[in-house]
N, CA, C and O atoms as a printed pandas DataFrame, in Angstrom:
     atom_number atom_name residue_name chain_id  residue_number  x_coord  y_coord  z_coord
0              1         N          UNK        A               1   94.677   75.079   84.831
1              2        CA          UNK        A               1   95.686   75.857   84.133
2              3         C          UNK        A               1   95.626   77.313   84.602
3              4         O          UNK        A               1   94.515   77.830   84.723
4              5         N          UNK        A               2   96.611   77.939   84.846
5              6        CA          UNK        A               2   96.678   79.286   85.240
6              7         C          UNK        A               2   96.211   80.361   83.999
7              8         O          UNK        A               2   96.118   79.963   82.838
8              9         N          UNK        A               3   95.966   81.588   84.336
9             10        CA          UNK        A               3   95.668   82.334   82.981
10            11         C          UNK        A               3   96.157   83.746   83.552
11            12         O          UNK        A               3   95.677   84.223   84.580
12            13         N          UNK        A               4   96.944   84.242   82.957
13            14        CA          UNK        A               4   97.797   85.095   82.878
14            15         C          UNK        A               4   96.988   86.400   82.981
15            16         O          UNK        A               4   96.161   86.684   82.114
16            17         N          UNK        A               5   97.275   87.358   84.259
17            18        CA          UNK        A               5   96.231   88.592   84.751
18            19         C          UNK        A               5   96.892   89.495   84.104
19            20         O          UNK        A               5   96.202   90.055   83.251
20            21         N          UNK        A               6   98.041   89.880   84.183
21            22        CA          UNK        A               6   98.716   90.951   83.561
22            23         C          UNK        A               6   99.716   90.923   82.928
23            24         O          UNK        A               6   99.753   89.796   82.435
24            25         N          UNK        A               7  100.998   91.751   82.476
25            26        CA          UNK        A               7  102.029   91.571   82.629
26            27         C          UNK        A               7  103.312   92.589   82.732
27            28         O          UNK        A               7  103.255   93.456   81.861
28            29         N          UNK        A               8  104.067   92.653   83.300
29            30        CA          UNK        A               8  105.500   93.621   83.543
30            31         C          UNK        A               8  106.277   94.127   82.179
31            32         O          UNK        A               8  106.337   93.260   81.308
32            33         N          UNK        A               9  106.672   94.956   81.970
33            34        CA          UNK        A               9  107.592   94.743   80.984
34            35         C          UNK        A               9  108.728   95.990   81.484
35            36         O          UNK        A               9  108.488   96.884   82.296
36            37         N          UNK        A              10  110.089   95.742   80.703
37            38        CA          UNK        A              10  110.785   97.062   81.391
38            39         C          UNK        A              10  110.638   98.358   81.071
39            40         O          UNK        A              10  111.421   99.208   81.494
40            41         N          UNK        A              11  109.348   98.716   80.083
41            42        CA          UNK        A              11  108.698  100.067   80.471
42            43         C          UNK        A              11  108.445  100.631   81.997
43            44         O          UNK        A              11  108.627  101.777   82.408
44            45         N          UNK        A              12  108.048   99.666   82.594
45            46        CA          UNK        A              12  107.606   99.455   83.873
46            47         C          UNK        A              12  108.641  100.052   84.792
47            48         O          UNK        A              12  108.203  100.736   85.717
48            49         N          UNK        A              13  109.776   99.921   84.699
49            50        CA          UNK        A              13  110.958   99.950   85.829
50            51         C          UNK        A              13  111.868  101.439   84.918
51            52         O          UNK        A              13  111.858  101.913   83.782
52            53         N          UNK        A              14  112.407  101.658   85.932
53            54        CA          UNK        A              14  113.911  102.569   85.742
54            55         C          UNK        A              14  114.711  102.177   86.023
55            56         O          UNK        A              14  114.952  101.917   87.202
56            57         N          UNK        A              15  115.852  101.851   84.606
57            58        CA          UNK        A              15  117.075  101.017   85.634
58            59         C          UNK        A              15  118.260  102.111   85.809
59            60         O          UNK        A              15  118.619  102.718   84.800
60            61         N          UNK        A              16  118.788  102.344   86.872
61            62        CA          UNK        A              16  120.045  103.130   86.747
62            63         C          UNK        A              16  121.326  101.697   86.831
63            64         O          UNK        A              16  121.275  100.529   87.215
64            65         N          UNK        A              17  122.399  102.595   86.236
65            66        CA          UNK        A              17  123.636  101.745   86.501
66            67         C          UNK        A              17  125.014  103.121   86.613
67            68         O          UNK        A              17  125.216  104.194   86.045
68            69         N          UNK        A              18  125.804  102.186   87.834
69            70        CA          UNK        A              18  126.275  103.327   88.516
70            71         C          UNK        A              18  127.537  102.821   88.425
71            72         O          UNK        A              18  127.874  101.884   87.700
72            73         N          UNK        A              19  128.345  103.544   89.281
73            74        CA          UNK        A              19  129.562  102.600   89.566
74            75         C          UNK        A              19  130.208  102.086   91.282
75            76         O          UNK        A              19  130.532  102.622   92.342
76            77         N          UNK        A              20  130.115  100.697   90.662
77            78        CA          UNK        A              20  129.797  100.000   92.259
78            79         C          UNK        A              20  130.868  100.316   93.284
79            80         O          UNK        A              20  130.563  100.047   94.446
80            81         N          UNK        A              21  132.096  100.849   93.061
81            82        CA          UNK        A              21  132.753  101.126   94.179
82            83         C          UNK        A              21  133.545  100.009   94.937
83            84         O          UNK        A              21  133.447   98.862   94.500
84            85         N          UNK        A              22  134.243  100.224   95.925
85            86        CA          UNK        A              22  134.797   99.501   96.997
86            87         C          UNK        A              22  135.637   98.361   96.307
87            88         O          UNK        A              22  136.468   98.559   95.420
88            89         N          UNK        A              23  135.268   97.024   96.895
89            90        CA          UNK        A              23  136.922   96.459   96.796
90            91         C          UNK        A              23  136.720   95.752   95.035
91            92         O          UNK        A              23  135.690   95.735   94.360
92            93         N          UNK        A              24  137.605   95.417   94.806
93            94        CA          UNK        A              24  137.586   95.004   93.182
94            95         C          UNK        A              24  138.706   95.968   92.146
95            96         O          UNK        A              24  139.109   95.577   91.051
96            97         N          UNK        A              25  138.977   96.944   92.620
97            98        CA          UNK        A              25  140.404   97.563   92.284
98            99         C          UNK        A              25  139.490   98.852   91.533
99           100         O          UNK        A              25  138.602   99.550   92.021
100          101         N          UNK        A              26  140.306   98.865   89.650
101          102        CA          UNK        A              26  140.684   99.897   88.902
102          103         C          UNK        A              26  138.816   98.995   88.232
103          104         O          UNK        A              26  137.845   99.607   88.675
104          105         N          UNK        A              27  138.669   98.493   87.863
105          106        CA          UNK        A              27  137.057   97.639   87.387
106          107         C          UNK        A              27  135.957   98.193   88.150
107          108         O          UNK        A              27  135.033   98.801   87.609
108          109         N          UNK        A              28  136.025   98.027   89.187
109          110        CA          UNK        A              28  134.772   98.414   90.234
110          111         C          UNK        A              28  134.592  100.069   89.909
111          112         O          UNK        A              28  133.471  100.574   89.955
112          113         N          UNK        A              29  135.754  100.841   89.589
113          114        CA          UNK        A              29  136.218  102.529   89.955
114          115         C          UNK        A              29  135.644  103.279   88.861
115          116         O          UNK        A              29  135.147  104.405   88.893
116          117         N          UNK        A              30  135.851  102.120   87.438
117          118        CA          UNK        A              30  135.577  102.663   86.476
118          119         C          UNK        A              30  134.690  102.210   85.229
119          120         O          UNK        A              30  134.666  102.848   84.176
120          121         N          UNK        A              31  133.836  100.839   85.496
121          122        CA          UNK        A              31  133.076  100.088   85.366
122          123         C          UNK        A              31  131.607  100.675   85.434
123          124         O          UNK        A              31  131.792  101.166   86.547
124          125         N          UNK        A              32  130.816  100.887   85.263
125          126        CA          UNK        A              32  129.510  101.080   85.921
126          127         C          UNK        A              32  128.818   99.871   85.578
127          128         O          UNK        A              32  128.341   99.581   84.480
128          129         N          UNK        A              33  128.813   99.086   86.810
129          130        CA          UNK        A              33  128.863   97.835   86.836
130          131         C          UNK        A              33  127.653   97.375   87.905
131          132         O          UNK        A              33  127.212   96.228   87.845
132          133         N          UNK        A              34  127.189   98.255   88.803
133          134        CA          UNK        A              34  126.017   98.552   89.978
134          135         C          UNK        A              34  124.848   98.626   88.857
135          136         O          UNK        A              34  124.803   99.066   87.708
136          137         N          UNK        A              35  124.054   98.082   89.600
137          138        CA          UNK        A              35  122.290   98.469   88.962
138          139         C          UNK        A              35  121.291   98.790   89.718
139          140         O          UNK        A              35  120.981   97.929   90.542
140          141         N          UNK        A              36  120.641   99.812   89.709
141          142        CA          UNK        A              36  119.292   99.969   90.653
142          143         C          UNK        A              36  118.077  100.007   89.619
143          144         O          UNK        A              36  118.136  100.646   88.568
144          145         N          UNK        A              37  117.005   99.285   90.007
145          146        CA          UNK        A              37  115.983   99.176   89.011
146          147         C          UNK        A              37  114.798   99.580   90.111
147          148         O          UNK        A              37  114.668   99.010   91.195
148          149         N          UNK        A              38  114.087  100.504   89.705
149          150        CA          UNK        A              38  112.960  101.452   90.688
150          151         C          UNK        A              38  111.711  100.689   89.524
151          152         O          UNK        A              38  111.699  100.585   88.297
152          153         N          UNK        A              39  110.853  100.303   90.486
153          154        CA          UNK        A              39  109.241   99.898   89.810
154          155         C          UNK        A              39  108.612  100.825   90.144
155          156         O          UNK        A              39  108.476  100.972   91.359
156          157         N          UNK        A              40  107.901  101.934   89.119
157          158        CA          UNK        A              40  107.626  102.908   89.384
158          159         C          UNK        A              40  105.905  103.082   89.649
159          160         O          UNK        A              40  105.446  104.132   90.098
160          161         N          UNK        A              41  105.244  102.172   89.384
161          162        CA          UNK        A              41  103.712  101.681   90.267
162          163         C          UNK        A              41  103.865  101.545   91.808
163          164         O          UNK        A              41  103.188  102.140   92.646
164          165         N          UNK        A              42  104.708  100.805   92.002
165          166        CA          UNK        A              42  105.286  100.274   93.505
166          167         C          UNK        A              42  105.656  101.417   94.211
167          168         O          UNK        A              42  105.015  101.815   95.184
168          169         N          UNK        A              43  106.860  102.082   93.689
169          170        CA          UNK        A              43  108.145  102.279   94.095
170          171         C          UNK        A              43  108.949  101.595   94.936
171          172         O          UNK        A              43  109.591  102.097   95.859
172          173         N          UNK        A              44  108.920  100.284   94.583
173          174        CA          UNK        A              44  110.014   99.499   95.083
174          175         C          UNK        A              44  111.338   99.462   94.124
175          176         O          UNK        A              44  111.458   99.868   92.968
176          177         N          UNK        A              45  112.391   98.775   95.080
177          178        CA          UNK        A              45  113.746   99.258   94.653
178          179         C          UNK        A              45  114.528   97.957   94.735
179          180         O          UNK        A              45  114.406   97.384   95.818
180          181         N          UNK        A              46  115.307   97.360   93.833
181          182        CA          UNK        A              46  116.114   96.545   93.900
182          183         C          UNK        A              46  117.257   97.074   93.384
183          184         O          UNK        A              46  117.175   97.866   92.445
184          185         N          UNK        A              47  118.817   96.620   94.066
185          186        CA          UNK        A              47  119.693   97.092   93.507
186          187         C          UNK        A              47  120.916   95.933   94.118
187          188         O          UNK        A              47  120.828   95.156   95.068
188          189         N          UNK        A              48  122.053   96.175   93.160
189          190        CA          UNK        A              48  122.952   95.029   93.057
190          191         C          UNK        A              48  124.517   95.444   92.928
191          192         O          UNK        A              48  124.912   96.021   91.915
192          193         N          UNK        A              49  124.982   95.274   93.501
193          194        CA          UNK        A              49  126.841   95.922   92.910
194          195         C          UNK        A              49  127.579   94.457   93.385
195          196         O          UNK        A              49  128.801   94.608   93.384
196          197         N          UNK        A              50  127.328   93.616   93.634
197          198        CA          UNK        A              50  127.901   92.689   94.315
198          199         C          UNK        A              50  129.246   91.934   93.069
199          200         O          UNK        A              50  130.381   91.553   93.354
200          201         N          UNK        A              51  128.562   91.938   91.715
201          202        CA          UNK        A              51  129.206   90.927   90.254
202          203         C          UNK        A              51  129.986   92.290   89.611
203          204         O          UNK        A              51  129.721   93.487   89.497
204          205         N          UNK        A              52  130.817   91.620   89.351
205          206        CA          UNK        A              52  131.849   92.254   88.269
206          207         C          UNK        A              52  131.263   92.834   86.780
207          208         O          UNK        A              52  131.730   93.694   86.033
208          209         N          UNK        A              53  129.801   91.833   86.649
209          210        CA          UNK        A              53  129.377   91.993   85.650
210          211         C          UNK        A              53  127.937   92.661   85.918
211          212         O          UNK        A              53  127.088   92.223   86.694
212          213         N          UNK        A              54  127.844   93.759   85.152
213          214        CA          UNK        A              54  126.272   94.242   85.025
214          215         C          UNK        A              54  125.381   93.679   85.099
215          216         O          UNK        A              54  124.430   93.903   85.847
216          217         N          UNK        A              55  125.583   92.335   83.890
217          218        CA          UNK        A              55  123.908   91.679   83.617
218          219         C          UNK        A              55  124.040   90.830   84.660
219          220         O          UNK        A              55  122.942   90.822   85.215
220          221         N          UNK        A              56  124.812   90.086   85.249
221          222        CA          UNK        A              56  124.196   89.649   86.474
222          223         C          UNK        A              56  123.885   90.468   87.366
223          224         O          UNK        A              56  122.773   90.159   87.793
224          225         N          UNK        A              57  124.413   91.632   88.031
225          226        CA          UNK        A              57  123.830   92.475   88.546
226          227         C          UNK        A              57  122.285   93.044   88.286
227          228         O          UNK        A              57  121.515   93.299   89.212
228          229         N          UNK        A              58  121.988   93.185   87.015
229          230        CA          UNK        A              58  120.745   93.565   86.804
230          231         C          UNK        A              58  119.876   92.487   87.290
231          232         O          UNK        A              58  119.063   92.781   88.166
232          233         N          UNK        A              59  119.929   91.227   86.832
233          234        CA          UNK        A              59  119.186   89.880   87.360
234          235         C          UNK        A              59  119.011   89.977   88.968
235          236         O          UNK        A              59  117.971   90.068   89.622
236          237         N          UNK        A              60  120.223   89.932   89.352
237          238        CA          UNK        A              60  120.312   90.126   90.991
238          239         C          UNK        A              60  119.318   91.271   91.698
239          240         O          UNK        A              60  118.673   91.113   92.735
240          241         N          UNK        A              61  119.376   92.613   90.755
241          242        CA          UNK        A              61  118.590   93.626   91.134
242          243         C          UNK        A              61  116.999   93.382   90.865
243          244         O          UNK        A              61  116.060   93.804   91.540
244          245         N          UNK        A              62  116.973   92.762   89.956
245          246        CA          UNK        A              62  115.270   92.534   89.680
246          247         C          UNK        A              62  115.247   91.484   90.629
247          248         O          UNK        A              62  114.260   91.817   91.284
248          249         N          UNK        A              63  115.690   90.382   91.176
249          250        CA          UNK        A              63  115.130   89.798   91.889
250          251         C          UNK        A              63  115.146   89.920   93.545
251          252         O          UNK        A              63  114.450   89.214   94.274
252          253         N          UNK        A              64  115.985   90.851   93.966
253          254        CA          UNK        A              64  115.501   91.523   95.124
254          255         C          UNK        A              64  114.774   92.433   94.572
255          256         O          UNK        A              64  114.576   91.371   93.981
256          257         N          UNK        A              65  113.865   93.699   93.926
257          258        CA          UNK        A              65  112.768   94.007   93.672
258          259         C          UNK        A              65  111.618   93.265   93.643
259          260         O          UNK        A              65  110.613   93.911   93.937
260          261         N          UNK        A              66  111.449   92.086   93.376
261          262        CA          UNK        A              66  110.494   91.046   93.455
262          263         C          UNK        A              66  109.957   90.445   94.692
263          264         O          UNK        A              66  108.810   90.212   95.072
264          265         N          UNK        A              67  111.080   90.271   95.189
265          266        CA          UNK        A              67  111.032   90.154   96.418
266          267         C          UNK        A              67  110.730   90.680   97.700
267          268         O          UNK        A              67  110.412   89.934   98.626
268          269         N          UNK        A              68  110.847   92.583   97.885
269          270        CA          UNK        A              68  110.345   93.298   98.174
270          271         C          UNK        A              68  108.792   93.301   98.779
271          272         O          UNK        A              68  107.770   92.811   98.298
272          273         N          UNK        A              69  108.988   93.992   99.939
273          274        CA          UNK        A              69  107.330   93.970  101.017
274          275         C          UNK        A              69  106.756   94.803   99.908
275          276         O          UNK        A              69  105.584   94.476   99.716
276          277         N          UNK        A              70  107.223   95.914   98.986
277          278        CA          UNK        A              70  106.408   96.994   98.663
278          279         C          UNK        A              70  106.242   96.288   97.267
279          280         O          UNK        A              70  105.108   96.493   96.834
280          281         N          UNK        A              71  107.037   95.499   96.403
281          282        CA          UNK        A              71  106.424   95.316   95.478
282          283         C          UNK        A              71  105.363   93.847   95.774
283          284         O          UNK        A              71  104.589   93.495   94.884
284          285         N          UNK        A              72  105.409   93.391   96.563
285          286        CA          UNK        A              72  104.510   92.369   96.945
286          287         C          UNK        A              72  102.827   92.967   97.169
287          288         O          UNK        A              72  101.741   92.633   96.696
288          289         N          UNK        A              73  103.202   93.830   97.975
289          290        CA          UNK        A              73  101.848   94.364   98.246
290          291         C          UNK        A              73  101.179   95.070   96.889
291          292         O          UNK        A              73   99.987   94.883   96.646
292          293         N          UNK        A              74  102.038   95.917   95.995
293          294        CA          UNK        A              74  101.316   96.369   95.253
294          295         C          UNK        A              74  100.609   95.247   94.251
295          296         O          UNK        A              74   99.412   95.266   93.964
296          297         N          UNK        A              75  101.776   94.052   93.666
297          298        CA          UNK        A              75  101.527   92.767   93.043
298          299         C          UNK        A              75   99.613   92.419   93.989
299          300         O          UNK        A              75   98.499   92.491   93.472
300          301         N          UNK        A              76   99.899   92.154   95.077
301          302        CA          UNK        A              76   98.681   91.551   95.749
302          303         C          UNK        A              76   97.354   92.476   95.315
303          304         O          UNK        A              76   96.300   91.891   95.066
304          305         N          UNK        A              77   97.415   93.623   95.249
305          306        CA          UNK        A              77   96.297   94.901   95.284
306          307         C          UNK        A              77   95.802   94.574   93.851
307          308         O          UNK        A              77   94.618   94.663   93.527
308          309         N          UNK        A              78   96.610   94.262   93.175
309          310        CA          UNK        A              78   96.505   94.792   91.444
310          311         C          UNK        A              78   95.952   93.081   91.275
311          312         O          UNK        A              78   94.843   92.915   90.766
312          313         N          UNK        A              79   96.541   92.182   91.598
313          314        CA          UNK        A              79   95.416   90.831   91.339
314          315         C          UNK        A              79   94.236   91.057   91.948
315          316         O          UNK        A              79   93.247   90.855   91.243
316          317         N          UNK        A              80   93.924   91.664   93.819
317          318        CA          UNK        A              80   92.599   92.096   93.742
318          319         C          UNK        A              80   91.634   92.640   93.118
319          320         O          UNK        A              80   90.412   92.498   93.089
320          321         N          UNK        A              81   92.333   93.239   92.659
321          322        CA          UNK        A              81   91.783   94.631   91.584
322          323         C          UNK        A              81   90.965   93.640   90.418
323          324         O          UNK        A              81   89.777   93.613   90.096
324          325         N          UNK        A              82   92.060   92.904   89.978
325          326        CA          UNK        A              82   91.424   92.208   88.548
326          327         C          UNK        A              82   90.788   91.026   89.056
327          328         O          UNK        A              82   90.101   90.359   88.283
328          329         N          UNK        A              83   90.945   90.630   90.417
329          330        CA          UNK        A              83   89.716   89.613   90.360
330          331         C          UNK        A              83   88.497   90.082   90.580
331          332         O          UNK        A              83   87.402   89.706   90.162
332          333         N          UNK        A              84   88.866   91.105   91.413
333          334        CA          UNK        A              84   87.567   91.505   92.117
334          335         C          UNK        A              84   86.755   92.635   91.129
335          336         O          UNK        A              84   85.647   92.986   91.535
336          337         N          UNK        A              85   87.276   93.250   89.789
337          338        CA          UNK        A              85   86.548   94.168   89.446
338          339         C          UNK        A              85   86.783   95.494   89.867
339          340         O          UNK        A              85   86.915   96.466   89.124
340          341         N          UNK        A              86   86.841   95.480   91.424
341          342        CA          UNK        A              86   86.887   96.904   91.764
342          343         C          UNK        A              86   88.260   97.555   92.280
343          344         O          UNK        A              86   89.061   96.714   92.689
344          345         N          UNK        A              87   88.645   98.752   92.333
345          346        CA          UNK        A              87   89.927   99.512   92.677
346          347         C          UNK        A              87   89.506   99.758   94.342
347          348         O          UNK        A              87   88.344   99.683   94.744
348          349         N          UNK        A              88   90.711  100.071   95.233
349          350        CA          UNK        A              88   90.093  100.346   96.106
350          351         C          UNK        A              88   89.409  101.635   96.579
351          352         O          UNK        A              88   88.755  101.720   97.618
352          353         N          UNK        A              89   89.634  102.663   95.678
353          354        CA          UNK        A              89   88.578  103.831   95.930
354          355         C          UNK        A              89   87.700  103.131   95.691
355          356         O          UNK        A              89   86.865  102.949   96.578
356          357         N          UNK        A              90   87.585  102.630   94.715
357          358        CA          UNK        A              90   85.227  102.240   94.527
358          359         C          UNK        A              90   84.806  101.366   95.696
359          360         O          UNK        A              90   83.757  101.095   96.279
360          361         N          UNK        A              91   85.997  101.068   95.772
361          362        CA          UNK        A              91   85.933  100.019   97.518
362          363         C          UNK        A              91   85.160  101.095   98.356
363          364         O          UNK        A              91   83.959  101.368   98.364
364          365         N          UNK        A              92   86.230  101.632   99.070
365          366        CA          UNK        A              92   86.097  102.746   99.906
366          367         C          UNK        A              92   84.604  103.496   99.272
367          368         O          UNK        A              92   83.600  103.280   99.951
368          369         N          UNK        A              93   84.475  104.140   98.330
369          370        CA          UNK        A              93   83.151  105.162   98.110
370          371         C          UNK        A              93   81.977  103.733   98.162
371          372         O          UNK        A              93   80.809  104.106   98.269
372          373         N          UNK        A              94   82.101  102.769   98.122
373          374        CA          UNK        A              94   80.920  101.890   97.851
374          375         C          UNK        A              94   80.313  101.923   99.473
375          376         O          UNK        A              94   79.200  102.179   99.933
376          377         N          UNK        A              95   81.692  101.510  100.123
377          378        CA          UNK        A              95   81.263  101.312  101.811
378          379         C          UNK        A              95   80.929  102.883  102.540
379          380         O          UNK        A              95   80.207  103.064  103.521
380          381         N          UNK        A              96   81.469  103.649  101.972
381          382        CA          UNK        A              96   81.220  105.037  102.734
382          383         C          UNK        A              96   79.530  105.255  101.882
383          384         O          UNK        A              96   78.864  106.152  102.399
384          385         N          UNK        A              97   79.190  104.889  101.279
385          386        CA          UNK        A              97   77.764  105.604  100.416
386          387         C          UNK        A              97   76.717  105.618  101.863
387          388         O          UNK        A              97   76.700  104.785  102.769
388          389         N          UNK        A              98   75.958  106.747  101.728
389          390        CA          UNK        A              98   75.002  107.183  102.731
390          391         C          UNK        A              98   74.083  106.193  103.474
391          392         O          UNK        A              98   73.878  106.170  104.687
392          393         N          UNK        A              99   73.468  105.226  102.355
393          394        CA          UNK        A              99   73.101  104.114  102.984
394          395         C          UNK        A              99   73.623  102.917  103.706
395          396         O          UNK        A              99   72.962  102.046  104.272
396          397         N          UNK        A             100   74.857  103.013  103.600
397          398        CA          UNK        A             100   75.531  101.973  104.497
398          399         C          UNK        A             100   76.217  102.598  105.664
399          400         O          UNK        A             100   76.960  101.848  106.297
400          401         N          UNK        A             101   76.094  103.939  106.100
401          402        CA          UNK        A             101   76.365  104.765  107.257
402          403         C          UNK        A             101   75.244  104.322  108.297
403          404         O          UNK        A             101   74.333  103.672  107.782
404          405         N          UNK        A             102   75.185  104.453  109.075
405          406        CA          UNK        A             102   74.359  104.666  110.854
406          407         C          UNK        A             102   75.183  105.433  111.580
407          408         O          UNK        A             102   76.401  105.561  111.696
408          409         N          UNK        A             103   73.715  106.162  112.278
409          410        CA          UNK        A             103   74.854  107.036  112.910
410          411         C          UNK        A             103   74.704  106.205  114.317
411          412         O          UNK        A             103   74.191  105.108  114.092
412          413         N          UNK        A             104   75.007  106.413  115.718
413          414        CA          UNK        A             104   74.622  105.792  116.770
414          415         C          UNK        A             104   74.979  107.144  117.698
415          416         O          UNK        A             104   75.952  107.864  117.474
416          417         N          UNK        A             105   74.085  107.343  118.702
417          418        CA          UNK        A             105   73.693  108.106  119.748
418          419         C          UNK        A             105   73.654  107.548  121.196
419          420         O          UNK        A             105   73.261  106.394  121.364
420          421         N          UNK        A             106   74.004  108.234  122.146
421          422        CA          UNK        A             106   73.777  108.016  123.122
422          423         C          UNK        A             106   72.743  108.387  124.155
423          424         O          UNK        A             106   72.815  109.502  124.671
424          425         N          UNK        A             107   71.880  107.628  124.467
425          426        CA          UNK        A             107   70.604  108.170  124.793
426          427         C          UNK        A             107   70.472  108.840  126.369
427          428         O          UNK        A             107   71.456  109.101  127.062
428          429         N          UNK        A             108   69.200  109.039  126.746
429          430        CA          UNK        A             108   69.310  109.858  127.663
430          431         C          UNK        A             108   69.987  108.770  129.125
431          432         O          UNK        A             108   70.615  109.189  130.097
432          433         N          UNK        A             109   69.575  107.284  128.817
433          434        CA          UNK        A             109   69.666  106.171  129.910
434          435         C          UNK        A             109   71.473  106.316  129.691
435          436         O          UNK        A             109   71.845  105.561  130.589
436          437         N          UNK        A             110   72.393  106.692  129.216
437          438        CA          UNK        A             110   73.713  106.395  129.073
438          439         C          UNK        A             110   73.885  105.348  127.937
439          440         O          UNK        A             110   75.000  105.392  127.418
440          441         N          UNK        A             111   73.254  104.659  127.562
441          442        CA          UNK        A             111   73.058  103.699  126.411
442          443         C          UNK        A             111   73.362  103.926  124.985
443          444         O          UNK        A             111   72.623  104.704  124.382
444          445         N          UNK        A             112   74.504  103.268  124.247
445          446        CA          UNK        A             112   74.209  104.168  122.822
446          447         C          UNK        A             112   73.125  103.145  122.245
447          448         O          UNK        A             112   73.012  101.956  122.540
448          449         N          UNK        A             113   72.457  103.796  121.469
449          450        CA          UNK        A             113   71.366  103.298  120.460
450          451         C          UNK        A             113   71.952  103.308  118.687
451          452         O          UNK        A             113   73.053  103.715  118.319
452          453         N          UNK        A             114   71.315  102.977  118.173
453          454        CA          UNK        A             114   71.857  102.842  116.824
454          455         C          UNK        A             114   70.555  103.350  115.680
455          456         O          UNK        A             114   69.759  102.571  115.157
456          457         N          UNK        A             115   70.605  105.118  115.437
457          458        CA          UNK        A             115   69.425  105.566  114.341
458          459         C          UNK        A             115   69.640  104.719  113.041
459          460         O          UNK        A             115   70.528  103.900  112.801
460          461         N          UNK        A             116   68.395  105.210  112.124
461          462        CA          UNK        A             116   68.489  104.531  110.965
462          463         C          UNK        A             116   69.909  105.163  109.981
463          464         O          UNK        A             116   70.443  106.179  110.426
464          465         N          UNK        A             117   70.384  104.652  108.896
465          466        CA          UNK        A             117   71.117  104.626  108.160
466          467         C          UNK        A             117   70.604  106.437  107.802
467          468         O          UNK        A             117   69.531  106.977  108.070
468          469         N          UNK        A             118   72.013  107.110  107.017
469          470        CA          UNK        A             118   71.623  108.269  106.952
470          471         C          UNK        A             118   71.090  108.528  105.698
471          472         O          UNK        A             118   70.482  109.573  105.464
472          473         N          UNK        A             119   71.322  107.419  104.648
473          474        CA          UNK        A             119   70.241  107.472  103.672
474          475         C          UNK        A             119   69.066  107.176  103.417
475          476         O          UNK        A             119   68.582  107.292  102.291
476          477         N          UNK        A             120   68.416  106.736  104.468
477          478        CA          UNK        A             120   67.031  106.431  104.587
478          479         C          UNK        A             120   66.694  107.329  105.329
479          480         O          UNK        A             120   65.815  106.835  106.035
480          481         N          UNK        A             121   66.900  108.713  105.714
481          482        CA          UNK        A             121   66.161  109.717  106.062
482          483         C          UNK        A             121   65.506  110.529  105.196
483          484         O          UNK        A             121   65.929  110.873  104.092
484          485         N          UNK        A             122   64.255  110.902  105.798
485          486        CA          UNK        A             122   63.545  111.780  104.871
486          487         C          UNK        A             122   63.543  113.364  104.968
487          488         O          UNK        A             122   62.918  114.032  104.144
């Protein structure tokens, strides 16, 4: 059974609604009938003018937002996050910490060599 990591709600998003323009006459001109919905963790963007009608437009707009490289990736980071415990700064500062550094030198033969870690110096 799956178990539910987080969840969205439309706190989450900004929806604008505009007016969609172009062909469809005196409705399209004066309608605000377009939707753009911005995920503001992401900043990914879905947006829709295609329907006469808003709420399908809004549907249409959230699901190209979903769909989106940028909200995918952030979706992917944020399940890492909660499986793994860690964010990726603590990532990053865990692997940068002094003891998991070496420095490596090149010796007098042309050879690089590899000193000890820079936290095990005394």
């Amino acid at each position: 059974m799956k178990k539910l990591l987080f969840t969205i709600t439309k706190k989450d998003f900004d929806i604008q609604t505009f007016r969609s323009g172009g062909k469809g006459g005196q409705h399209q001109n004066k309608v605000e009938s377009g939707v753009r919905i911005i995920h503001r963790a992401s900043g990914a963007v879905g947006e829709s003018r295609t329907d006469r009608s808003q709420h399908r437009n809004r549907r249409f707009a959230l699901e190209r937002l979903t769909k989106s490289v940028k909200f995918k990736i952030w979706l992917n980071q944020m399940v890492h996050e909660l499986t793994s415990g860690k964010t990726i700064e603590e990532r990053v500062n865990e692997a940068m910490a002094p003891e998991n550094l070496r420095i490596e030198m090149r010796g007098e033969n042309g050879e690089w060599s590899c000193e000890e870690s820079i936290g095990n110096k005394s």
